[in-house]
Every structure is written in C-alpha cells, then in structure tokens.
C-alpha positions as a LaTeX table, in Angstrom:
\begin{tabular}{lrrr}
\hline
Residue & $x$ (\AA) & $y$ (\AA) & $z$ (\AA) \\
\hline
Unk1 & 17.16 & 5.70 & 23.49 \\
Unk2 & 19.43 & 8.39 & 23.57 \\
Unk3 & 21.13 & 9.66 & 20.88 \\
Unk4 & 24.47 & 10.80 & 20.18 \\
Unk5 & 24.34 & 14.36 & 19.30 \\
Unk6 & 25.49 & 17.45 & 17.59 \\
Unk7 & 25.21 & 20.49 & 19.58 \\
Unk8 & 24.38 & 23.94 & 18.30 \\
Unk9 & 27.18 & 26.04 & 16.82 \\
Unk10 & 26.36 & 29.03 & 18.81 \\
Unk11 & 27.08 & 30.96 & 15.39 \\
Unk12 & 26.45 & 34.55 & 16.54 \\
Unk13 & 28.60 & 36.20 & 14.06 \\
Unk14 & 31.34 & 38.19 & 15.18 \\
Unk15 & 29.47 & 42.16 & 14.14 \\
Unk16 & 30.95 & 43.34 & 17.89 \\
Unk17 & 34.42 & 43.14 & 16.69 \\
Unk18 & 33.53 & 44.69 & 13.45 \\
Unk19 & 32.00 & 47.21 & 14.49 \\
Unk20 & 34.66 & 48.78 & 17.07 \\
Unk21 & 37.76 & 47.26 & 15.10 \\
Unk22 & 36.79 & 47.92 & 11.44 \\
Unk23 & 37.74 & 50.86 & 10.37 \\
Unk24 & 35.13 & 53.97 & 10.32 \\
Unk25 & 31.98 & 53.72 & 7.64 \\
Unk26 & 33.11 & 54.78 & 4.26 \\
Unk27 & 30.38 & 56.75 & 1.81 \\
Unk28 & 27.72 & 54.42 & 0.47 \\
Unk29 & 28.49 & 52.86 & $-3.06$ \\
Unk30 & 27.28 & 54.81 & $-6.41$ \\
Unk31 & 26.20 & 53.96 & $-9.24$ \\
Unk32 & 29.98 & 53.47 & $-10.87$ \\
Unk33 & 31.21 & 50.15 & $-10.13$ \\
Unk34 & 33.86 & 49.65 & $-6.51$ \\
Unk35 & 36.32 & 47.28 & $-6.96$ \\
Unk36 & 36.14 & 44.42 & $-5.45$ \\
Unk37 & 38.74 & 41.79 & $-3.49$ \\
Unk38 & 38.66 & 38.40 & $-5.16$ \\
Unk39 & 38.53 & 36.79 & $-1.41$ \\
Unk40 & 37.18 & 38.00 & 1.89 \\
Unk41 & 40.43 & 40.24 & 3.61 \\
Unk42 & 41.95 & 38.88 & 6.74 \\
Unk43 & 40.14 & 39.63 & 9.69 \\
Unk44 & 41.03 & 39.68 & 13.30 \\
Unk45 & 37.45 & 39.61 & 14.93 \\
Unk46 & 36.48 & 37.34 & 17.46 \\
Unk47 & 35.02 & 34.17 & 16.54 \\
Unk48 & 31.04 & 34.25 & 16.45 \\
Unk49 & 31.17 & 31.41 & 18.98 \\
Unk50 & 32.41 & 33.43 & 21.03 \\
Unk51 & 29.29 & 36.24 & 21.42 \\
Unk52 & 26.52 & 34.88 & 23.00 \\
Unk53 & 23.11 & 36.16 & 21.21 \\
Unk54 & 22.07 & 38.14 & 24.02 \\
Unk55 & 25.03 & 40.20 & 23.57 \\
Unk56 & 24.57 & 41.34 & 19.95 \\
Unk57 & 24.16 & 44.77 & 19.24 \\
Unk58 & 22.12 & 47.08 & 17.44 \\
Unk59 & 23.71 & 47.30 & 13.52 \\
Unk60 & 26.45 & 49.40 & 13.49 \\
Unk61 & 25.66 & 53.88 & 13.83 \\
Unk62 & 26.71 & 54.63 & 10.70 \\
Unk63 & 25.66 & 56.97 & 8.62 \\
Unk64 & 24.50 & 55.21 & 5.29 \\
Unk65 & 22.85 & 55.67 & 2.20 \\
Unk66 & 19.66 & 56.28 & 2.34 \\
Unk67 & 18.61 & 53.03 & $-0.02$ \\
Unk68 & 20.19 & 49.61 & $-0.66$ \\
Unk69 & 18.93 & 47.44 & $-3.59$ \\
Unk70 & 20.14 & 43.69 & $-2.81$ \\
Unk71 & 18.69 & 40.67 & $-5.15$ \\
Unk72 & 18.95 & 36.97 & $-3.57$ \\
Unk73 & 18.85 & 33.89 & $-5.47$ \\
Unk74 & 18.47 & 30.90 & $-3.42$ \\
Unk75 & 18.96 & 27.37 & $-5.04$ \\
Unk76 & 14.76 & 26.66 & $-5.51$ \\
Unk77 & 11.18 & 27.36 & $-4.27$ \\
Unk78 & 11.13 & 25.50 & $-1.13$ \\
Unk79 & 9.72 & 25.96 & 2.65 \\
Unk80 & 13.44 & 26.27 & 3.86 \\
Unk81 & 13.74 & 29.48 & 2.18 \\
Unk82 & 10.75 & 31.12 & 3.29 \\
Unk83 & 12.43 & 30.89 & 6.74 \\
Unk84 & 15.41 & 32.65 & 5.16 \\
Unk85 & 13.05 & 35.36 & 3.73 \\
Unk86 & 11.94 & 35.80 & 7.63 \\
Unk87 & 14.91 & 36.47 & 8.52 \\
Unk88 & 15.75 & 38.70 & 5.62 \\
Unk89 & 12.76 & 41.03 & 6.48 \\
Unk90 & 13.24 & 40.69 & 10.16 \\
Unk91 & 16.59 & 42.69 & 9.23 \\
Unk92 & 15.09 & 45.55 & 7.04 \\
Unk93 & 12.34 & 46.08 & 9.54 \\
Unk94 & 15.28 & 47.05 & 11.79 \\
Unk95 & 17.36 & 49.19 & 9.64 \\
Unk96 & 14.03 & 50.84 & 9.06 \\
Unk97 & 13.18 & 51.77 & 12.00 \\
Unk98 & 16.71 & 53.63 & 11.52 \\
Unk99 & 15.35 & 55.47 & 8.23 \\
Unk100 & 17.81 & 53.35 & 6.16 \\
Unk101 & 15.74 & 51.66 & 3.56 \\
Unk102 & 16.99 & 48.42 & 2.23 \\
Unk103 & 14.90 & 46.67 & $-0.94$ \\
Unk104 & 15.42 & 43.02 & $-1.97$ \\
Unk105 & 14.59 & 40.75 & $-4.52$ \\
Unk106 & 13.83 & 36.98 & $-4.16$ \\
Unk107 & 14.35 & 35.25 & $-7.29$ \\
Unk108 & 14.10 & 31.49 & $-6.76$ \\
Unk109 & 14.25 & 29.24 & $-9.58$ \\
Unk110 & 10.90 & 26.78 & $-9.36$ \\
Unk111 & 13.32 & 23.55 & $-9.01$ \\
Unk112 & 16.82 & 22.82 & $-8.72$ \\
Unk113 & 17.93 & 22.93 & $-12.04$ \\
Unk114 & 21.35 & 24.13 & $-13.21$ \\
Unk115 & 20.48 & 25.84 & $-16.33$ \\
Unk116 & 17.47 & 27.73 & $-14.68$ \\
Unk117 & 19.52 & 28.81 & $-11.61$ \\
Unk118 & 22.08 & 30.36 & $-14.28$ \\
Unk119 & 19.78 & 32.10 & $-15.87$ \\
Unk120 & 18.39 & 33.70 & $-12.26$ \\
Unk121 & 22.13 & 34.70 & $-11.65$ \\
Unk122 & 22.64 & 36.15 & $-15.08$ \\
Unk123 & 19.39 & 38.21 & $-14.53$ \\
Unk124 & 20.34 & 39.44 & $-10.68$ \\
Unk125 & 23.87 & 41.06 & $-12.42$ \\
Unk126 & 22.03 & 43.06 & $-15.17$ \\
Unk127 & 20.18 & 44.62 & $-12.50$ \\
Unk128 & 23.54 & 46.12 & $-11.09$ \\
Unk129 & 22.07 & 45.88 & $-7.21$ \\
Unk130 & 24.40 & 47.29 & $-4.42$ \\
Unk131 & 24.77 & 43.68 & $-3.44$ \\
Unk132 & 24.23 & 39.53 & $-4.88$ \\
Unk133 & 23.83 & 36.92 & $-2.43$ \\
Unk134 & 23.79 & 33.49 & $-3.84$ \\
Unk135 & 22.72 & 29.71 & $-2.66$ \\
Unk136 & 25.25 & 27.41 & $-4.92$ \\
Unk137 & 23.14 & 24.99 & $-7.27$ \\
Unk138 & 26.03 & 24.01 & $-8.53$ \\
Unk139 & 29.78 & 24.88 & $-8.30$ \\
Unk140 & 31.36 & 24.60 & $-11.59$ \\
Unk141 & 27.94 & 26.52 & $-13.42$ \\
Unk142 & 27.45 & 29.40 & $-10.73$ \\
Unk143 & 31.49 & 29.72 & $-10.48$ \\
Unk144 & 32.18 & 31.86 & $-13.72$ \\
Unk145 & 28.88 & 34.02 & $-13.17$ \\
Unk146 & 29.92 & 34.78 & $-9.78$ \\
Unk147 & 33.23 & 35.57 & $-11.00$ \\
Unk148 & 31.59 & 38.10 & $-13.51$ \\
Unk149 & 30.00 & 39.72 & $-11.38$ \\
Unk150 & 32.99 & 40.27 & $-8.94$ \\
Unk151 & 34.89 & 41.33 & $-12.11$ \\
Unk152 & 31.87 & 44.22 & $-12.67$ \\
Unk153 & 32.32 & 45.19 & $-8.91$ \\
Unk154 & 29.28 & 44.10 & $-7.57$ \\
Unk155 & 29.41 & 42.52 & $-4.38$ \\
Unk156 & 29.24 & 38.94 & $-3.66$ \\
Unk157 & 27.93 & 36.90 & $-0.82$ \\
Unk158 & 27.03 & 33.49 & $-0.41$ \\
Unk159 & 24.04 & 31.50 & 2.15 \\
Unk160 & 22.86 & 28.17 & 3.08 \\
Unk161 & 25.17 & 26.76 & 0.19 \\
Unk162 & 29.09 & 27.78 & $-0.17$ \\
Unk163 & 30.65 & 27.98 & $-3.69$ \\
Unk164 & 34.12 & 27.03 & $-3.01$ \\
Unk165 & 36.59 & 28.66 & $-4.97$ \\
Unk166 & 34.53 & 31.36 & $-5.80$ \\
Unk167 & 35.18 & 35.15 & $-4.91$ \\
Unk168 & 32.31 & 35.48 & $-2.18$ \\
Unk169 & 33.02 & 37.80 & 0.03 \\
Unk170 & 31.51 & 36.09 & 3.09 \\
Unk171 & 29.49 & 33.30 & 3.40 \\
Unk172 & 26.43 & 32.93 & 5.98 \\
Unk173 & 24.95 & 29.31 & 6.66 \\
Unk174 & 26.14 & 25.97 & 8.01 \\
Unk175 & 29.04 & 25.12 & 6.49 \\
Unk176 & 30.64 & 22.01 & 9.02 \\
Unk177 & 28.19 & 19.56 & 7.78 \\
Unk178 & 30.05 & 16.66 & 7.92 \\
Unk179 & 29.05 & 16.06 & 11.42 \\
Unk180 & 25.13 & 16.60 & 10.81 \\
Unk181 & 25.48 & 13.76 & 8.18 \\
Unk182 & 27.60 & 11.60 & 11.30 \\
Unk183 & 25.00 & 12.13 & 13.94 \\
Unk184 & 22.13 & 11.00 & 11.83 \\
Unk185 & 24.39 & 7.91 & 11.16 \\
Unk186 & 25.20 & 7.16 & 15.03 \\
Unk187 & 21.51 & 7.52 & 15.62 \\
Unk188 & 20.75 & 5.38 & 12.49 \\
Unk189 & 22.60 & 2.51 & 14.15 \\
Unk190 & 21.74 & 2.74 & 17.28 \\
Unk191 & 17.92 & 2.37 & 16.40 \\
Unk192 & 18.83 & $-0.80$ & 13.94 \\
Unk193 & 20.99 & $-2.61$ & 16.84 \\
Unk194 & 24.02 & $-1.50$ & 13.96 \\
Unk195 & 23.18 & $-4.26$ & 11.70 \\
Unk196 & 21.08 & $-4.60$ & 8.41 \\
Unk197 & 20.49 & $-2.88$ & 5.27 \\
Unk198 & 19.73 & 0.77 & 4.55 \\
Unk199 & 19.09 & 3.67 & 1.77 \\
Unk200 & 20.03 & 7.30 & 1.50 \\
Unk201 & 18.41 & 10.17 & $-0.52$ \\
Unk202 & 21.05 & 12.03 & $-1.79$ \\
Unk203 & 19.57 & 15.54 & $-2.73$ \\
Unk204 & 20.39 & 17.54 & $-5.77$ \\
Unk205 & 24.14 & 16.65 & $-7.67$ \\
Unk206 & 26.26 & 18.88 & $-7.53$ \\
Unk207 & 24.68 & 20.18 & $-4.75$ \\
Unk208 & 28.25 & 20.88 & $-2.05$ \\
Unk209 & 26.14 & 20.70 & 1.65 \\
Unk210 & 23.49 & 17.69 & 0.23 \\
Unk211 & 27.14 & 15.57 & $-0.73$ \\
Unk212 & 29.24 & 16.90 & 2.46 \\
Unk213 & 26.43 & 15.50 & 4.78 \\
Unk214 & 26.15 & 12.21 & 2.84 \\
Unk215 & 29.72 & 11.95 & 2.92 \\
Unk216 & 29.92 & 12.84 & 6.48 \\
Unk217 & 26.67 & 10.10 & 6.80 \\
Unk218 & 29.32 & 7.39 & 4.82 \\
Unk219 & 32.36 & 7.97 & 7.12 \\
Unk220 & 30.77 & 7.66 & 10.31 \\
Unk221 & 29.11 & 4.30 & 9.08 \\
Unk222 & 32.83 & 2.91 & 8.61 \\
Unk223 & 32.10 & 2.36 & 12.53 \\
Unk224 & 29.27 & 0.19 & 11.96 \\
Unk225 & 30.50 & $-2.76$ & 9.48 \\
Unk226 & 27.76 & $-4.76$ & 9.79 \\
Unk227 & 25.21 & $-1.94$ & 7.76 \\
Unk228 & 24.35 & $-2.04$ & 4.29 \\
Unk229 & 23.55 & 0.65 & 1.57 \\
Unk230 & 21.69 & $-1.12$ & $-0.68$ \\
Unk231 & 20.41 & 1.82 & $-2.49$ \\
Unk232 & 21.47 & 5.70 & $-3.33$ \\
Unk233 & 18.86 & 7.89 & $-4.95$ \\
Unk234 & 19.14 & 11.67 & $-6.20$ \\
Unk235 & 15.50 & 13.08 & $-5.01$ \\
Unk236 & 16.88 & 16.56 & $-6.34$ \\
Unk237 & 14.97 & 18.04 & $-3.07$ \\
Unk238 & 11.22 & 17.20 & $-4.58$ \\
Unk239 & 8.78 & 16.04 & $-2.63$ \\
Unk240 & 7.21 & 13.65 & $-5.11$ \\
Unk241 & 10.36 & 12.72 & $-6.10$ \\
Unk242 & 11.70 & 11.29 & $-2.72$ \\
Unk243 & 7.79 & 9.46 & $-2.01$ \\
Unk244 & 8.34 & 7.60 & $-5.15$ \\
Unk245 & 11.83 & 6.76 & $-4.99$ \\
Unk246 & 11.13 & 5.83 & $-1.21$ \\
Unk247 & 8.18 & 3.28 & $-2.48$ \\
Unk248 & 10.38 & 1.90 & $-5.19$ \\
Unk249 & 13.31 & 1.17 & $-2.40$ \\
Unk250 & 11.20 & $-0.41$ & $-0.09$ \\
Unk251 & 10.01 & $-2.35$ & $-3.10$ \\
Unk252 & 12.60 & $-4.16$ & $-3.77$ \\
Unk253 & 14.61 & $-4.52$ & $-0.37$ \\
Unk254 & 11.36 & $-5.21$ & 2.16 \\
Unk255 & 13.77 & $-5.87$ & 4.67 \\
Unk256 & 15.26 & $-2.48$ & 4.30 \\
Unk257 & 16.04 & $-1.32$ & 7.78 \\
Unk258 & 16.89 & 2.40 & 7.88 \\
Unk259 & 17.00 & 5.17 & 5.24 \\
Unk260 & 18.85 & 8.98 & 5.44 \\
Unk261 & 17.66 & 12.01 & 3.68 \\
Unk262 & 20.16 & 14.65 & 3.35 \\
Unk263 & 17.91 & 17.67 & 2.80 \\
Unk264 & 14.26 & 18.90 & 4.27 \\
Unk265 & 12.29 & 17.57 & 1.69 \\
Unk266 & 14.32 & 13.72 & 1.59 \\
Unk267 & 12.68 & 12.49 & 4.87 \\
Unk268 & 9.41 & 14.19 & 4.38 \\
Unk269 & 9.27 & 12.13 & 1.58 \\
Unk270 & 10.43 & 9.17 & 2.76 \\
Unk271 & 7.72 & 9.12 & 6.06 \\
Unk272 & 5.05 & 9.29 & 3.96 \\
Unk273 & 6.24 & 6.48 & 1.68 \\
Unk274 & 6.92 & 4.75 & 4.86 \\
Unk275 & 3.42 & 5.44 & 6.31 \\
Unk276 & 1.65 & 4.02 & 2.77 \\
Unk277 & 3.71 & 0.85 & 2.87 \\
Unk278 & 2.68 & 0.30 & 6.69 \\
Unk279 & 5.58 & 0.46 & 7.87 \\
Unk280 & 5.71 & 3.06 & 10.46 \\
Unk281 & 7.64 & 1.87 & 13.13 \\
Unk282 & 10.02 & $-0.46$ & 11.27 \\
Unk283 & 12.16 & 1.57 & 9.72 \\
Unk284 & 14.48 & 3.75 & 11.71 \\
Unk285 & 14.28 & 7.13 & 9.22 \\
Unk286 & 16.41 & 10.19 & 9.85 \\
Unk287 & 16.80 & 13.78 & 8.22 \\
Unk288 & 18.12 & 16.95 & 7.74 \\
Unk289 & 15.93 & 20.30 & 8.89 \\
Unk290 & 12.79 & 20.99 & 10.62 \\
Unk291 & 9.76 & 21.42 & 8.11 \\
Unk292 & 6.72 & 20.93 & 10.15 \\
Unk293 & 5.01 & 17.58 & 8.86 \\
Unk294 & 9.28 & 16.22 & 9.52 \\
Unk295 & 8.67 & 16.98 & 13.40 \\
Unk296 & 5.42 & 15.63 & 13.50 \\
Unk297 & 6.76 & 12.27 & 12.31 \\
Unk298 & 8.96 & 12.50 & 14.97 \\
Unk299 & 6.37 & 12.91 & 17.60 \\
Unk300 & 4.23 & 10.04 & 16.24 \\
Unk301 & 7.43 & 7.56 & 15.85 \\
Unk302 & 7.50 & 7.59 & 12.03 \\
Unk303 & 11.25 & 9.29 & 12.28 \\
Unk304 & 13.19 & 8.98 & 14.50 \\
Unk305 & 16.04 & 12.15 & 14.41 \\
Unk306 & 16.84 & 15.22 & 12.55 \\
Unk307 & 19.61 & 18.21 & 12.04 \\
Unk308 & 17.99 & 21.03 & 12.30 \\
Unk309 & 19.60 & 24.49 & 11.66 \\
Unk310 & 18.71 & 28.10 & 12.72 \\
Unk311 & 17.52 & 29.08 & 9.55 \\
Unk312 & 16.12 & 32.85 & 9.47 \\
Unk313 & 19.64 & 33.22 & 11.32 \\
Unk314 & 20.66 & 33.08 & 7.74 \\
Unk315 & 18.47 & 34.91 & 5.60 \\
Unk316 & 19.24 & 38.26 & 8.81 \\
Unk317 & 22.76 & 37.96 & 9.13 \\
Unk318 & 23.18 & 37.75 & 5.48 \\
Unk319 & 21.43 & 41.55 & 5.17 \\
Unk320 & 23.57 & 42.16 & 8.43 \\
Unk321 & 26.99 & 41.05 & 6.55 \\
Unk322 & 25.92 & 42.90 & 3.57 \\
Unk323 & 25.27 & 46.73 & 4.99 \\
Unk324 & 28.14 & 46.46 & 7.01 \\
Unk325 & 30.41 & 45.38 & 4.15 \\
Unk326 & 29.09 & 48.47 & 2.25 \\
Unk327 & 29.26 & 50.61 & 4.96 \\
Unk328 & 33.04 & 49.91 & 4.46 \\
Unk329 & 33.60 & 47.46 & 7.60 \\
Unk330 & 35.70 & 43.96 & 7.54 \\
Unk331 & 34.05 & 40.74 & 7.12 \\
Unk332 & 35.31 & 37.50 & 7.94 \\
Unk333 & 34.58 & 35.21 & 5.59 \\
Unk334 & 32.42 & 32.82 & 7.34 \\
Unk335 & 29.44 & 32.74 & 9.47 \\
Unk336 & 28.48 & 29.33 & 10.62 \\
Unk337 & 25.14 & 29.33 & 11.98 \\
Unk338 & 25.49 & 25.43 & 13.41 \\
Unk339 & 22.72 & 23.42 & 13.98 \\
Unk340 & 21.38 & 21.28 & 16.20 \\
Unk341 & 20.06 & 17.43 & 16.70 \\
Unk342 & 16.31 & 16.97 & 17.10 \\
Unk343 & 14.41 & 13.81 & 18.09 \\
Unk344 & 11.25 & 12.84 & 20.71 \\
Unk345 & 13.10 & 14.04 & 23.87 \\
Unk346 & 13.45 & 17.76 & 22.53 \\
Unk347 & 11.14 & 17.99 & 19.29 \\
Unk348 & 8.70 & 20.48 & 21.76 \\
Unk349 & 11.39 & 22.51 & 23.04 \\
Unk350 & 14.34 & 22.73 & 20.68 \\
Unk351 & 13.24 & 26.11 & 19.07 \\
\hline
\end{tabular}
C-alpha cells in the first residue's frame, strides 16, 4: 500500500550564516560567570532548510579556548540516546583534530522519573561547566532549575525535548511533531480500511514531544470517524512496561485493530506483545524512531510504519551550537532536525 508520508526536514542548521554574519569570536568564557540573555537574540541567518548537508562547513576558524567542559542530561538510559552520544563524539573528534579539546558528561537518569531527572540537573549546575544541555522530562520541574542556572550565567541549551518557556538558548531536535503523530495516523487507517477500534501508548506525562505526537496522532484521526480509541496507556518509555500494557489491551478488546506508540520503545513493545498473542499480521502497529528490533518488525510484517528522525544529527549539532555560542557567534533558536517516514518500501534504504 502506499503510505502517506512525512518527508525529511532537511534540518542542516544554518552555521554558514553564522559564521560569516555573526560577529567576530569573542575570548573564551572564565571561570566568573557571563551573563546570559533570558531568550535566544534575533537572528537573521538563513533557514537550515535552506543548506543542503553537502554544503556545511568545517566549524567556524576561531581561535578558542583551549578546553570546554559541557555536561548533558538527557531524559533516561535508552538506545535513542546512545545515537545522540554518536553524534556528540563525532563532533569532539573534529574539534580535536583542531587542538580544541572539548570534555562532556552524560548523566542520564536510569528511567524517566521527574524527581531523579531534577536531581541530575541540580548536580550538572554545581559543576559550573562552560555549557548545560538538557532533554525536558518535564516542563514545570526542569523550568525553575533551568532558570537557575541561566540566572548563575551558565549557558543553556536544549535537545530531542524543548522546554517551552524556558530560557534555552537554542534548541536542537525535532520540534514539528505534530505531523509525525498525523502520518502514523493516515497510515493507521489506511491499513484498517479506516474503520474499527484502536490503542495508543502514550509515553512518559509530562513528556512535551510524546503528547505533541499523540495529539498530532488525535487530530488527524478527526478524518477517519469511523475509528475507535478504546484504550490510552502511559508506558513511560519502558520496554516491559509497553509488552504488558500491550497484552492487557489486546486482552480485553480481541478485536482491537491498530495500536500507536509515540516513542522508540512504545512499538517495540507492542510487536512483541503482538507476536506472543499470535497476532502478527492482524494488527496494523505503527511507531515513532528506528531502534533495530522496530525495523525488523517492519521487514517481517509485524509493523507496519514508523517516524524516524536523524538522531546523532542531534547529539553533533548540539556540541556545534554550543562552541559557536561561546565563541561569541548568534544562534537562532531552533534547529529542527525533521524526520522521516519509514515502512517495507524504504526500511533498507532510508538511512
């Protein structure tokens, strides 16, 4: 069947027209705390869309400090992040072949849980790096800490997850999720001839990109009157979590005909609670991201469609965004690094 589709945000971010229209490196940060502007400043660089990747530079000749100390906290131990930590050291292997030495730490809470994640964020500020970037557990807990931090001058940047009204600096990660969440819902329907009942796994709460791709998932199903949610489950992005919650839905609604997970681990889950119950093949399943054993469902017909994003794009441009902001260059305030619909026709060649 073919499916409608999202294509990539060609999210290349915009570092040509920060480098030549930003104005000229200022010295590295000290030890005594810069201030720093409660939002990112206006910026008249070209969109990222707009450069394709081929035409990205080498980061910017500067002349920086010799050492940068950066801490990350992402929202949990996961798979997705270790593709972000890829991407992370794919940058630093760069600046160091350029004798510019930039340390990180990695400081991932073992679940998503609020208190926990507050506690990493607390502990990244008393270490007074040259830089925080942060994944957003949740908005109202990480809000004041990131505020805090801003207050104490240490600069703050945001990936995968945005913190809205927060004083990041600049953001890196896919932020227009609304339309992953409606793609997986036009290929949803399609597969179940648009009638019959269905589930969703609804992440982590409080978690901004899990509920903007479930919401996007709800609107685009106001085109399809004839489908069902019978059931919404927080699977709080664990594996275990989402198999038994799957089992338990299929359960009690055995004529279930389609469920959506709105993060990597969701429809992981969900296949192999599918696969148990023997009924590969009968339910249409679709996903968000691209962990391995979610692609090989797709191959074998146990899902049928996922959203995949670039993700080392975000843990590289992140370091990228971050020397350049303290090598005194303007940031715009978002890089979106888009994503991208896979399903049988292009699970082989979509990377």
């Amino acid at each position: 069947m073919k499916l409608h589709r999202v294509h990539t945000v060609l999210a290349v971010l915009a570092l040509v027209a920060i480098v030549s229209a930003a104005c000229a490196p200022a010295a590295a940060p000290t030890a005594t705390p810069r201030p720093q502007p409660t939002a990112a400043p206006p910026s008249t660089a070209v969109p990222p869309t707009s450069v394709p990747p081929t035409a990205v530079p080498e980061p910017t000749e500067a002349e920086p400090a010799e050492s940068y100390y950066v801490v990350y906290v992402p929202k949990l131990v996961h798979p997705f992040y270790e593709d972000v930590k890829a991407g992370i050291e794919k940058a630093i292997s760069e600046y160091a072949k350029r004798g510019v030495e930039v340390k990180f730490d990695w400081d991932a809470p073992p679940q998503a849980d609020v208190l926990i994640h507050t506690q990493r964020l607390e502990a990244a500020i008393s270490k007074q790096p040259d830089a925080i970037c942060v994944s957003c557990l949740d908005p109202d807990a990480d809000r004041p800490l990131i505020e805090q931090a801003a207050a104490a001058g240490i600069p703050m940047f945001g990936f995968d997850t945005e913190c809205p009204g927060s004083p990041i600096l600049s953001f890196v990660g896919h932020a227009d999720l609304l339309p992953d969440g409606a793609s997986m819902a036009d290929a949803l329907a399609e597969a179940i001839g648009e009638d019959g009942p269905i589930a969703i796994l609804m992440g982590s709460p409080g978690s901004v990109n899990h509920r903007k791709r479930v919401d996007g998932f709800k609107a685009q199903l106001e085109n399809y009157p004839n489908i069902e949610i019978v059931a919404e489950e927080y699977d709080n992005d664990d594996l275990e979590r989402a198999i038994n919650l799957t089992a338990s839905i299929l359960q009690a609604h055995p004529d279930l005909e389609g469920i959506f997970g709105c993060n990597s681990t969701a429809p992981v889950g969900a296949g192999r609670a599918i696969v148990e119950a023997g009924k590969k093949g009968e339910i249409a399943l679709v996903g968000i991201g691209d962990l391995p054993e979610m692609i090989d469902f797709i191959k074998d017909g146990t899902a049928l469609a996922t959203s995949v994003q670039p993700v080392p794009q975000i843990g590289y441009w992140s370091i990228r965004y971050m020397y350049e902001y303290l090598n005194g260059n303007v940031l715009p305030p978002l890089f979106d690094t888009g994503s991208v619909v896979v399903d049988a026709s292009n699970a082989d060649t979509y990377k």
